[in-house]
C-alpha positions in Angstrom: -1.7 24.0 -8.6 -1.6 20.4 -8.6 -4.1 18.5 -10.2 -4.3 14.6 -10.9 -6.7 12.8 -12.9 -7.9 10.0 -11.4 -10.1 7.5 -14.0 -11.8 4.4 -11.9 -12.0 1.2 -13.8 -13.8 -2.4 -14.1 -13.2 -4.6 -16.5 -12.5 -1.4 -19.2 -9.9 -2.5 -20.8 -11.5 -1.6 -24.0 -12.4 1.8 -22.8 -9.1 2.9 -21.2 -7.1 1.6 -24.8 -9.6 4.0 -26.6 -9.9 6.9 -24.2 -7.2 6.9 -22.6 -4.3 8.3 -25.2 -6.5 11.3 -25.3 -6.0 12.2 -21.6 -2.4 11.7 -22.0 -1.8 13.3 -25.1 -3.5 16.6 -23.8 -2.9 16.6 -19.9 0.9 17.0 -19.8 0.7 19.3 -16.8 -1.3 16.8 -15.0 -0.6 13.3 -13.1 -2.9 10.7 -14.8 -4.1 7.6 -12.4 -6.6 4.8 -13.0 -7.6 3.2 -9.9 -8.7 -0.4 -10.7 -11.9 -1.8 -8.8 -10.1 -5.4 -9.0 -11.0 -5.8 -12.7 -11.0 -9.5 -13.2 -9.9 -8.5 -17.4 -6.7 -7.5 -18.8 -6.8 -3.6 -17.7 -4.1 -3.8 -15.5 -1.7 -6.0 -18.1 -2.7 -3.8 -20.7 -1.9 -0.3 -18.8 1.7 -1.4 -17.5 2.6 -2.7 -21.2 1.2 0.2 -23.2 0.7 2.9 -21.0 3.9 3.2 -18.7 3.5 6.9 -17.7 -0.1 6.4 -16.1 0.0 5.5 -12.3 -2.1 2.6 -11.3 -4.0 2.0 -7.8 -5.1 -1.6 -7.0 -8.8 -1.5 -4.8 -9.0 -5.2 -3.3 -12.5 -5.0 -4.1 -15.2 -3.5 -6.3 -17.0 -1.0 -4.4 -18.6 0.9 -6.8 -17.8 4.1 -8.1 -18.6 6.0 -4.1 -16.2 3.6 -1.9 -13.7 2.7 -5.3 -12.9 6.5 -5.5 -12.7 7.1 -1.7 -10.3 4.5 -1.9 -8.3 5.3 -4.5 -7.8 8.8 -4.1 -6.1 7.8 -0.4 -3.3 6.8 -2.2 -2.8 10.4 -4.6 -1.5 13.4 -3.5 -2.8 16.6 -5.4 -4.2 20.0 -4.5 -6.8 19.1 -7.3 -8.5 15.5 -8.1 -10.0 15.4 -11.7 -12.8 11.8 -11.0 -12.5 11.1 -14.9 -15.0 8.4 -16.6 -13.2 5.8 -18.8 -15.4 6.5 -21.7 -14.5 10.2 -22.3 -12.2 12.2 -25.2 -10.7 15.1 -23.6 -9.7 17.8 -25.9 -6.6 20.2 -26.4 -6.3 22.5 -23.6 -9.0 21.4 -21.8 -7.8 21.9 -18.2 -6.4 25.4 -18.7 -10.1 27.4 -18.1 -10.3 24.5 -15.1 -6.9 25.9 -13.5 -7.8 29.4 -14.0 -11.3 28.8 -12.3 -9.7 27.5 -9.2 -7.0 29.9 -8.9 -9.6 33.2 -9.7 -12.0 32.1 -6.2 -10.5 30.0 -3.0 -14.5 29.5 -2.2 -14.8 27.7 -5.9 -14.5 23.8 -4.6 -16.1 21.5 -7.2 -15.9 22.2 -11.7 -16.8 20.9 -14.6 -16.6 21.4 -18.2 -19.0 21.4 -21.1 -20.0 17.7 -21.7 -20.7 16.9 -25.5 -22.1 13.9 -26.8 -19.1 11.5 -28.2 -21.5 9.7 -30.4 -23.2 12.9 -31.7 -20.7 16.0 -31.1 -23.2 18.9 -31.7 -25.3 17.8 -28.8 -24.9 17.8 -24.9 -24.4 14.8 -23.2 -26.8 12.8 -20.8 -24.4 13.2 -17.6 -24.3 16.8 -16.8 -24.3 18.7 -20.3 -23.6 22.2 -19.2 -23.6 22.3 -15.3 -26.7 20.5 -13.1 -29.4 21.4 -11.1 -32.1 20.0 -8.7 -35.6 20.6 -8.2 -37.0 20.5 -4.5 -37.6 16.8 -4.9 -34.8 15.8 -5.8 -34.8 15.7 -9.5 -32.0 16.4 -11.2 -31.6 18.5 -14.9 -28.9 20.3 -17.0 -28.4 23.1 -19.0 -28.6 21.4 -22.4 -30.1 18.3 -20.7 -34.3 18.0 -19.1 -34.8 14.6 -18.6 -34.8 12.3 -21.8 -34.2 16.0 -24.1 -30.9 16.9 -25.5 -30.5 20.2 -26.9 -28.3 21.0 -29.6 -25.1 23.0 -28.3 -25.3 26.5 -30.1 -23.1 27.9 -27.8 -26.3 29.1 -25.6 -25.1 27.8 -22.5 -20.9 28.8 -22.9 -21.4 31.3 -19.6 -19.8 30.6 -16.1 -22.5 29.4 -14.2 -22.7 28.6 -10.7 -24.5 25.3 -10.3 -26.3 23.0 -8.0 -24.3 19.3 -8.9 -21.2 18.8 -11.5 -21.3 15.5 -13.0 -19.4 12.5 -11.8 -18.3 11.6 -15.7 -16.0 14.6 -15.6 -15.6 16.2 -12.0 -12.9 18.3 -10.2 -12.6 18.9 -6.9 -10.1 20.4 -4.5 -8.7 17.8 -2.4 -9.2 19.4 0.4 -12.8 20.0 0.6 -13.3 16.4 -0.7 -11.5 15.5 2.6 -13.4 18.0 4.9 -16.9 16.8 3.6 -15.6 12.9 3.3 -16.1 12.1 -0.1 -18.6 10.6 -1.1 -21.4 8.1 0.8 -20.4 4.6 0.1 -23.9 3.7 0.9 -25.0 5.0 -2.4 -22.6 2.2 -4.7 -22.9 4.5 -7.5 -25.4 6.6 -9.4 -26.5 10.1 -7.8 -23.6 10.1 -5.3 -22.1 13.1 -7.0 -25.2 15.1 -6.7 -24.9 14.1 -2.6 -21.3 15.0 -2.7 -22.0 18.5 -4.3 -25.1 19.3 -2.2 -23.2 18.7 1.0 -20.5 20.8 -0.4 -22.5 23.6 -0.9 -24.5 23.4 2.2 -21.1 24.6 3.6 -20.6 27.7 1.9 -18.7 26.6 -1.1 -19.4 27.3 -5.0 -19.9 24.5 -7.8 -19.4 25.7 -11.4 -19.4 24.6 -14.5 -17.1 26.1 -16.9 -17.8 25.5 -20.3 -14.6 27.0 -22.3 -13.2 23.5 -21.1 -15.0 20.9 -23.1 -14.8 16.7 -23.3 -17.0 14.1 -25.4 -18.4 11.9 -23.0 -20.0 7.9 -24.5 -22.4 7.6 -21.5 -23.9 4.1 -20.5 -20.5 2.5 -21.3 -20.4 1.0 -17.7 -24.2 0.8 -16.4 -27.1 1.1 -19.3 -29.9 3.0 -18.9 -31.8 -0.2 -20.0 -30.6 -2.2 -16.6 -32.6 -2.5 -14.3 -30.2 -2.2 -11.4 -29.9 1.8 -12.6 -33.1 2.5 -11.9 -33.0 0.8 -8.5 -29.7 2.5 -7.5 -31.3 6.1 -9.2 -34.9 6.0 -7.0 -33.0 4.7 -3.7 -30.0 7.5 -4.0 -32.3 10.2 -5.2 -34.4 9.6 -1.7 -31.1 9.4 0.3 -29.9 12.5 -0.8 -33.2 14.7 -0.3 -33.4 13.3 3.4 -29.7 13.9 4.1 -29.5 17.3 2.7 -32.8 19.3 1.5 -34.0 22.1 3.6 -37.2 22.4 5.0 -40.4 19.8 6.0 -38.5 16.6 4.9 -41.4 14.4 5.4 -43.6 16.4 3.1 -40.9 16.5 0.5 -40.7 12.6 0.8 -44.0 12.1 0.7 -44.9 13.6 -2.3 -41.4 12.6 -4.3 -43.0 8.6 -3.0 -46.1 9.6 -5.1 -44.1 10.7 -7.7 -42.0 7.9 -7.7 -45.0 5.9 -7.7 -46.6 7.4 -11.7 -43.1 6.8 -12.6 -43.6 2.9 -11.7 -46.9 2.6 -13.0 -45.4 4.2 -16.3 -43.5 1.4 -16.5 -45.9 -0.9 -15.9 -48.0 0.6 -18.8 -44.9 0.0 -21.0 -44.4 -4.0 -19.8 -41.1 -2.5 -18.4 -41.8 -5.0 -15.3 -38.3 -4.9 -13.9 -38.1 -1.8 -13.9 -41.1 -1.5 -11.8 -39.8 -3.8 -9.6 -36.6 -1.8 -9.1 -38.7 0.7 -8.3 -40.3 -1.3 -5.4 -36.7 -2.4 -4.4 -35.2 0.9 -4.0 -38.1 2.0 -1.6 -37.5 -1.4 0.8 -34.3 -0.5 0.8 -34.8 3.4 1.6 -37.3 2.5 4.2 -35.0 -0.2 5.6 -32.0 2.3 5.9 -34.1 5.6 6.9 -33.4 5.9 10.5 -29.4 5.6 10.1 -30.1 8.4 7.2 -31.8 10.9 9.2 -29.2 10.1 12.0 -26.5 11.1 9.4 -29.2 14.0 8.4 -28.9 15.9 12.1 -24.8 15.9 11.7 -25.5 17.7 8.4 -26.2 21.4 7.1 -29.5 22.3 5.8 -29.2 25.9 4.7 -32.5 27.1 2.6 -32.0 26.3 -1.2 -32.9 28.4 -4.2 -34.5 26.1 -7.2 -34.2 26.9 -10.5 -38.0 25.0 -10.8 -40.4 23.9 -7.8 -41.1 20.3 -9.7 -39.4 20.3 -13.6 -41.5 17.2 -13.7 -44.7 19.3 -14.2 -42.6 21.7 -16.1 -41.3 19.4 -18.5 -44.1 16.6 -19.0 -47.0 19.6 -18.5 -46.1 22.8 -19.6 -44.0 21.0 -22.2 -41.3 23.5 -21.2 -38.2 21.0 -22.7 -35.5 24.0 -22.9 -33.5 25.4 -20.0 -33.9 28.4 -21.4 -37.7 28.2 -21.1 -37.3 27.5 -17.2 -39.0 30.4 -14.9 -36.3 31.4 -12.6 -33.4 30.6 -15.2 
């Protein structure tokens, strides 16, 4: 099995001179790539003179992490693609329990590992922890991860899971399938377009999983704060993209009440004089409402099979039954 890891980069040159000896030190039976979204820095420069052996893909434009991947993986030929952020520390043997996951099921079509916490090693990481799932309006949580909460890794999440999303920081899928469902939806720029990608995927038939004997640290926020504004714009608009194009069920009704969702979550930020953040808010619906009808076009050439949730809303589970845990989840 083939696998190459692909790492997308703009303007990281200090990010891929940290990170990047890592992946090459520990992947020897893997092709290593970075596909540059025409960094404007001295990435390139710096990966021809000190890292000869990695291959390099020049994008004529910066389209975001959706369109700068679909782009970039054109140009690799593998049975496996590994989409690796800049910011992350693989460790010793990492893609060994990824191999043997692939090779054990044909209908296994999208991994990931364990993602720690490079900053703080004991805990999970933000971006996908230990495998992620969705609610039935569209939020997304972890094993290890609900929302703002981190748990401390005790080894209480180390199983084979199947799961609904793998995280874009760290993701592998088989070439193939990313072909057959065509990649991701360059609509989206970045942010929640691996949750799209994975939903589609299962809607097909296929199996995500997360498989936590492979392990990397991941930084997080190295290339778009949580603090920026244009996050939480990209976050509301994808999130309501990705219920209409793939959620089962009365789509209108689930729309409706995620708006009034969407809608405490702006007036929370109003109450905390986060104003543009409440305007991004705003922003992502105009946009949503602008693009709708091509969306729901795009939604009758897609499958809808009936979903099983691992919560109805984790937003009353979390913020009202103070349930903070995966573990304390109903139907985990």
């Amino acid at each position: 099995m083939k696998i190459a890891i692909a790492i997308l980069n703009w303007n990281g040159a200090t990010l891929l001179k940290q990170f990047l000896p890592s992946v090459i030190l520990n992947s020897e039976d893997a092709d290593i790539y970075v596909i540059d979204n025409a960094s404007t820095d001295e990435s390139v420069n710096l990966l021809k003179k000190e890292f000869p052996s990695v291959g390099i893909i020049l994008n004529s434009e910066n389209g975001g992490y959706a369109k700068g991947y679909n782009d970039g993986l054109k140009h690799i030929d593998a049975d496996v693609y590994c989409l690796l952020n800049s910011d992350i520390e693989v460790t010793p043997n990492w893609l060994t329990p990824i191999r043997d996951a692939f090779k054990q099921d044909a209908k296994t079509a999208i991994l990931q590992p364990k993602i720690l916490d490079f900053k703080n090693k004991e805990y999970f990481e933000y971006a996908g922890a230990s495998g992620g799932f969705i609610d039935k309006y569209g939020y997304p949580f972890c094993r290890g991860r609900i929302f703002d909460t981190l748990e401390k890794d005790n080894g209480q999440y180390n199983s084979n899971i199947n799961i609904d999303w793998a995280t874009g920081a760290c993701l592998f899928v088989r070439s193939d399938v990313f072909n057959t469902v065509n990649g991701f939806d360059n609509a989206f720029f970045a942010h929640m377009e691996e949750i799209d990608l994975c939903w589609r995927t299962r809607n097909l038939g296929y199996t995500i999983k997360c498989i936590p004997a492979s392990q990397v640290y991941h930084v997080g926020g190295a290339t778009l704060n949580a603090s920026n504004p244009k996050k939480t714009y990209l976050n509301f608009r994808n999130s309501l993209f990705t219920l209409v194009k793939n959620a089962s069920g009365n789509i209108f009704a689930i729309i409706f009440i995620r708006m009034l969702l969407d809608g405490v979550a702006g007036l929370q930020f109003l109450l905390q004089l986060k104003f543009k953040h409440f305007i991004a808010i705003i922003h992502a619906h105009f946009s949503f409402y602008i693009q709708l009808s091509e969306v729901l076009k795009e939604r009758k050439t897609l499958v809808q099979p009936q979903n099983s949730y691992k919560s109805e809303l984790i937003v009353w589970d979390y913020f009202v039954k103070k349930k903070q845990k995966f573990s304390e989840l109903k139907n985990t």
